[in-house]
N, C-alpha and C positions, 0 to 999 in steps of 0.2 A: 427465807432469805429475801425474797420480793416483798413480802409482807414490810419490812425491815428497812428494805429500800426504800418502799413508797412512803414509810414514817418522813424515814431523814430528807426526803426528797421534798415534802409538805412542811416540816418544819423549817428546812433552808427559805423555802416560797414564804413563808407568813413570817421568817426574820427580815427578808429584804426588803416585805412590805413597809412591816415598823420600821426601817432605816428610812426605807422613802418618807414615811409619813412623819418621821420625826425632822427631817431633811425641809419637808416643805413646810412643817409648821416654823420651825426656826426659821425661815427667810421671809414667811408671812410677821414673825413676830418685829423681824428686825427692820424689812422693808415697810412696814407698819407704823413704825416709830420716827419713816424720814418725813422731813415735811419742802416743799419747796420753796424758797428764800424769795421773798417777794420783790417788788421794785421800791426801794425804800426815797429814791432821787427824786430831789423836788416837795417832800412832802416835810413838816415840821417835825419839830423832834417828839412832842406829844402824839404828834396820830402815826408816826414810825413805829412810837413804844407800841400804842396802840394796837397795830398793824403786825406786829412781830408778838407781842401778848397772845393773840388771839390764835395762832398757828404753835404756839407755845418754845418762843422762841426769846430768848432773851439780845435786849438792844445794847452795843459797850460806845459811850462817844469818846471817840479816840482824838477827837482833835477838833481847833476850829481854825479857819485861815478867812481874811478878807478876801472877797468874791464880788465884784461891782453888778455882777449882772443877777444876783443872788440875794434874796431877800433874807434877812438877818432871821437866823432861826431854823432856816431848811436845809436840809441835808444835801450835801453836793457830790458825796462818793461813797460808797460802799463795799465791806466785802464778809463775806463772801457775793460775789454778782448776784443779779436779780438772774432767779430760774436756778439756782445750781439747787441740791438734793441735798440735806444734812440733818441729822438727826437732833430729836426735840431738845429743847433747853442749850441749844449750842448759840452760842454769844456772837449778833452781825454786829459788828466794826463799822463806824460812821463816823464823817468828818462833814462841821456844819457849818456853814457859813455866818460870817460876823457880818455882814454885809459890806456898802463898801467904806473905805477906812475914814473915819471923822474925829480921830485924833493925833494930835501933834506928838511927832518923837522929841523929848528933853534934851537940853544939852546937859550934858553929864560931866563934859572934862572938865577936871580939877577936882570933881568934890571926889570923898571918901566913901566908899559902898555903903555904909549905913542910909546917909542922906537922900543916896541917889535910887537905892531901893526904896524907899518910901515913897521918893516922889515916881518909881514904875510904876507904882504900886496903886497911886491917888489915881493915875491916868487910865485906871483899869489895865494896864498892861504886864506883861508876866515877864521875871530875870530869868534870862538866857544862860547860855554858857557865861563861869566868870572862870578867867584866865589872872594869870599872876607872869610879870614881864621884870627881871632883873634889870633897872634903873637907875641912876643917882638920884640925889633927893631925896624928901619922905616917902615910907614905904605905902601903899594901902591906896593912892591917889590914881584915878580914873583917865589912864593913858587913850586909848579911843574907845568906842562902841560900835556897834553894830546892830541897827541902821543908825547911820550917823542925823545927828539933829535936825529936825522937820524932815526928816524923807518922806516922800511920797511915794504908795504905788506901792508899800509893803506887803507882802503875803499872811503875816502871822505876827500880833503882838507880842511879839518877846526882844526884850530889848538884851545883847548882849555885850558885858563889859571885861576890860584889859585893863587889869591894874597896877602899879607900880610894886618891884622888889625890891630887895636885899641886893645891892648889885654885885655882879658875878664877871668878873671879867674873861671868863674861860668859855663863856655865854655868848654868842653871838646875836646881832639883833633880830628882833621879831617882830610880829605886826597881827593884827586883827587879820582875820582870813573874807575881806570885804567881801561882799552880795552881789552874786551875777544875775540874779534872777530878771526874768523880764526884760535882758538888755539881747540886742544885735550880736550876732558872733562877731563883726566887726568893734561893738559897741564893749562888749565884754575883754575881748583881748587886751585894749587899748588899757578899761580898768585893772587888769590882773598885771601888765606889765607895768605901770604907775606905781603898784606897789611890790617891784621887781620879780613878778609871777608871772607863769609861762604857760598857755594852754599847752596842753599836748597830743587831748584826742578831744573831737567834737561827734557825739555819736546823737543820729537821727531819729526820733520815735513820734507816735501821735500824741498829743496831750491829750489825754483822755480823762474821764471820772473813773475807767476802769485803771489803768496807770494809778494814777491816782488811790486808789482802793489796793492793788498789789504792792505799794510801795508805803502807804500808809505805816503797816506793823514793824516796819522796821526801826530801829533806833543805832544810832552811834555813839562813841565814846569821846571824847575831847582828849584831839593829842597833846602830851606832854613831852617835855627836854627833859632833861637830867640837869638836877638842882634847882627843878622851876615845880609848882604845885599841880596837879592836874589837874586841867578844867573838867567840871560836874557831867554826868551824861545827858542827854538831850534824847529828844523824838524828830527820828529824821527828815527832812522834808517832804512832806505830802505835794506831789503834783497838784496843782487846783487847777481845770480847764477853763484858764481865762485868758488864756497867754495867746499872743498874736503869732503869726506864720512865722517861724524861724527868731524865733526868741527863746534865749535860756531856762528852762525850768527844770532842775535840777545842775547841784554841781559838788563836788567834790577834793579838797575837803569844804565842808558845809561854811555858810557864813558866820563870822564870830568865832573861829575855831584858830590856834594862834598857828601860825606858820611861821617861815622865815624868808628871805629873799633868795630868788631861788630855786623855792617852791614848783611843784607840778601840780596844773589844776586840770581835772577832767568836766567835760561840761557834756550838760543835754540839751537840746534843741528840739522842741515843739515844732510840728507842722499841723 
């Protein structure tokens, strides 16, 4: 019986071992395979690839925005952050700067979207959300945009347009959902209620590349009415740290996006 004992006593001992050892190879195999996410910020998009190649990590550029203080080409946000742990061939999110803005927004009202995409198009710049607004008149005609013609100080080429419908008289009126970016909480109120819209919370954050980088993957839908078309989806606004003390960078609903009078807009404020 002891004989018996001391068996099963020795084979429990040299199974717990293999658990262990099968324990610790598994977590050598897996912690093996993370590698640390480098500082990709500041650096072009070829020596980023570069740079994330080499750790065996692949690069995705998710976006570019005008950056004045950013030389056209370099990466101004990241994510996952620089230092965090993630395992190999996991894809960093990068958004790079155009530098800063050297072309003119078109005016656009009046023509019909064919015309007026091509001419986005010539200026290197990219169609935004396109919205449909029940109107009189012909249908398909280019009610406002967003940025409106020559703006200055834009974040992102993409121009978006509101265009005439089928008029609906059951439809109440609407309007482009204008750009708060960049402006004074005092500065932006002013433009939201001009277009009978009403802040309602103004919330505080820093403007960061990190902000910036967590807000990057996000994307929205473009709201729609009932008997109006919906507008296309978009990529949401990326914070870019260029914004001065207590100015807009992010806002809600997004710019270009059709609203009505009325409306509630929520805003963010860089410090």
């Amino acid at each position: 019986m002891k004989h018996i004992f001391s068996l099963t006593l020795g084979a429990l001992a040299m199974l717990a071992v293999a658990l262990v050892s099968a324990y610790l190879a598994m977590r050598v195999t897996i912690h093996g395979r993370e590698v640390v996410v480098p500082e990709l910020t500041g650096l072009t998009l070829s020596d980023a690839g570069a740079k994330t190649s080499a750790l065996g990590l692949r690069i995705n550029l998710q976006d570019r925005f005008y950056a004045p203080n950013v030389a056209a080409g370099h990466v101004i946000a990241q994510s996952p952050a620089a230092g965090s742990k993630v395992r190999r061939e996991w894809a960093v999110r990068v958004t790079a700067s155009l530098g800063p803005q050297q072309v003119d927004i078109p005016n656009l009202i009046g023509q019909t979207e064919r015309p007026a995409t091509i001419a986005i198009r010539q200026r290197s710049l990219d169609v935004g959300v396109i919205a449909h607004l029940p109107a009189g008149g012909d249908a398909g005609v280019i009610l406002a945009q967003t940025p409106t013609p020559d703006a200055q100080g834009i974040d992102r080429p993409r121009v978006s347009l509101l265009l005439s419908g089928p008029e609906d008289t059951a439809q109440g009126a609407a309007l482009v959902m204008p750009s708060l970016s960049g402006l004074t909480l005092a500065a932006a109120s002013a433009r939201a209620a001009a277009a009978g819209l009403h802040i309602v919370s103004a919330e505080d954050v820093a403007a960061t590349a990190a902000t910036a980088a967590s807000t990057g993957g996000a994307t929205t839908a473009a709201a729609s009415a009932p008997g109006t078309a919906s507008a296309s989806a978009t990529t949401a606004p990326v914070v870019v740290p260029t914004f001065t003390m207590g100015t807009v960078v992010a806002q809600s609903p997004p710019a270009g996006y059709r609203v009505v009078p009325g409306d509630a807009v929520r805003i963010t404020l860089g410090h």
